[in-house]
C-alpha positions in Angstrom: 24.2 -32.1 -19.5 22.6 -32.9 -16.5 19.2 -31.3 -16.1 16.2 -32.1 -13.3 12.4 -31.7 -14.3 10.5 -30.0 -11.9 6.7 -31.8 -11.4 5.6 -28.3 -13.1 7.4 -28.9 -16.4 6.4 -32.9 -16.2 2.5 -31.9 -15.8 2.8 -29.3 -18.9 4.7 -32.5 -20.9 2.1 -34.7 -20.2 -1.0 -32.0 -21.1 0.5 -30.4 -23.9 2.4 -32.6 -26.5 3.3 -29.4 -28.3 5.5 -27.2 -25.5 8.5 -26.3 -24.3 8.4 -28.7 -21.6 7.7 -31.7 -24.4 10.5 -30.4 -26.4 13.1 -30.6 -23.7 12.1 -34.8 -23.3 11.8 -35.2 -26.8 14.6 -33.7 -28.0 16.9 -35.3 -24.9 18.0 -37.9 -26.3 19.5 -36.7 -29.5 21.2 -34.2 -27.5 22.9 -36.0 -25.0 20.8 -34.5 -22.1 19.8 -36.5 -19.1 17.0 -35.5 -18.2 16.6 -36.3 -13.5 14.0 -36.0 -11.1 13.4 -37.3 -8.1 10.6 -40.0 -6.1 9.3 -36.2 -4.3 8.8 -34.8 -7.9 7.3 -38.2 -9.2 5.0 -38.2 -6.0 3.6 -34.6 -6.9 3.0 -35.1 -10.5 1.2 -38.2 -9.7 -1.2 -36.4 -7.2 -2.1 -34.0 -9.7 -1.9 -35.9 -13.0 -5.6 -36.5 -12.6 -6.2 -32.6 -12.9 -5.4 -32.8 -16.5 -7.7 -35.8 -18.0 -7.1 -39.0 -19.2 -4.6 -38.1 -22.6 -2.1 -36.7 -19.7 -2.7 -39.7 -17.6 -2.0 -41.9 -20.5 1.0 -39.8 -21.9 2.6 -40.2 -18.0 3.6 -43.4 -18.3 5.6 -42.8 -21.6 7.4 -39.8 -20.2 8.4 -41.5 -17.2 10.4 -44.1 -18.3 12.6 -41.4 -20.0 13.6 -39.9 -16.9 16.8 -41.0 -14.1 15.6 -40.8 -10.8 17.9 -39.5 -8.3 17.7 -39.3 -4.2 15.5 -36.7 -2.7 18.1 -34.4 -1.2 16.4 -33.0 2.1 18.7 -30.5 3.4 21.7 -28.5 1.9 25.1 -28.5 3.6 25.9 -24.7 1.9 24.3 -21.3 3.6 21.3 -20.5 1.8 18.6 -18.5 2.1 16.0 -19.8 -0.2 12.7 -19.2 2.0 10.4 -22.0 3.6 8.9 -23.6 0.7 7.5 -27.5 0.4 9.9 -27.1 -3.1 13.0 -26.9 -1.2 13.9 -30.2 -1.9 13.5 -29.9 -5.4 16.2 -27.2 -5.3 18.3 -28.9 -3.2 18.4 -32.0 -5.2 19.1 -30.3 -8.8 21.5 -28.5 -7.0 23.3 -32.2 -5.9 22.8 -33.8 -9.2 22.5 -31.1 -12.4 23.6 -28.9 -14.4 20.1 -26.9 -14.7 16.6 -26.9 -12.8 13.5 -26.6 -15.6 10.5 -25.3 -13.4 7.6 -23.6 -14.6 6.6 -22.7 -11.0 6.3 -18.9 -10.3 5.4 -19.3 -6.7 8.0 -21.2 -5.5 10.9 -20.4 -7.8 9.9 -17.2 -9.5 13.1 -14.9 -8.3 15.3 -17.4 -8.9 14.6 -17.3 -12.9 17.4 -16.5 -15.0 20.0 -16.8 -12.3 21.3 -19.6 -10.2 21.7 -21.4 -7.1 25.7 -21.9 -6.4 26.0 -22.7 -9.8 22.8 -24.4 -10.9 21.1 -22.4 -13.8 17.1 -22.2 -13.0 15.2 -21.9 -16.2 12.0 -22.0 -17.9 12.2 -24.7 -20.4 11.4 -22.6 -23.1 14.3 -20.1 -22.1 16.5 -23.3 -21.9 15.6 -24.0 -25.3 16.4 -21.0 -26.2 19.7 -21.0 -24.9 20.6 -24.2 -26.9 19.7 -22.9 -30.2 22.2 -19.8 -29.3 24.8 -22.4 -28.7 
């Protein structure tokens, strides 16, 4: 299973070592998840990194060399009507590449929780989680 990391759920792995968002990395490999992102998502988390201290900026490093970096998908050939966001590309390029979108970020991607975006599941990682221990 394919799933991107939104720069949300990549802050909260790097502040918190105990989460949902850790979880999902550490238990990836063992699981056979491939865990994406993209250089836009990498940028953001890099900007605001500093914002959680020095253990985060440490723990950063470690957490990024799990992750497969994909193309930053700019604009979606399907009708959509997701509104003006800077995130759109973050949708669009789960949408390209995965199976699942993990976001933590209300603002952007709160009514999309739960459901999906021709056909990519958009998920809390804790509600992904979830979902794998009912399967």
């Amino acid at each position: 299973m394919n799933i991107f990391l939104d720069s949300s759920v990549l802050l909260a792995a790097c502040g918190r070592a105990t989460g949902a968002s850790r979880a999902v990395i550490d238990q990836s490999a063992t699981r056979g998840w491939t865990l994406l992102t993209s250089s836009y998502v990498i940028d953001e988390v890099e900007i605001n990194l500093k914002k959680l201290g020095e253990a985060a900026i440490n723990e950063w490093p470690l957490l990024k060399v799990r992750l497969h970096v994909v193309p930053d998908i700019l604009s979606f050939h399907w009708v959509n009507v997701f509104a003006p966001a800077k995130d759109r590309p973050i949708l669009f390029t789960a949408a390209a590449f995965s199976d699942v979108l993990l976001t933590l970020d209300r603002r952007d991607f709160g009514e999309l929780f739960g459901g999906a975006f021709y056909g990519l599941a958009i998920l809390k990682p804790g509600t992904f989680l979830a979902n794998m221990q009912e399967t």
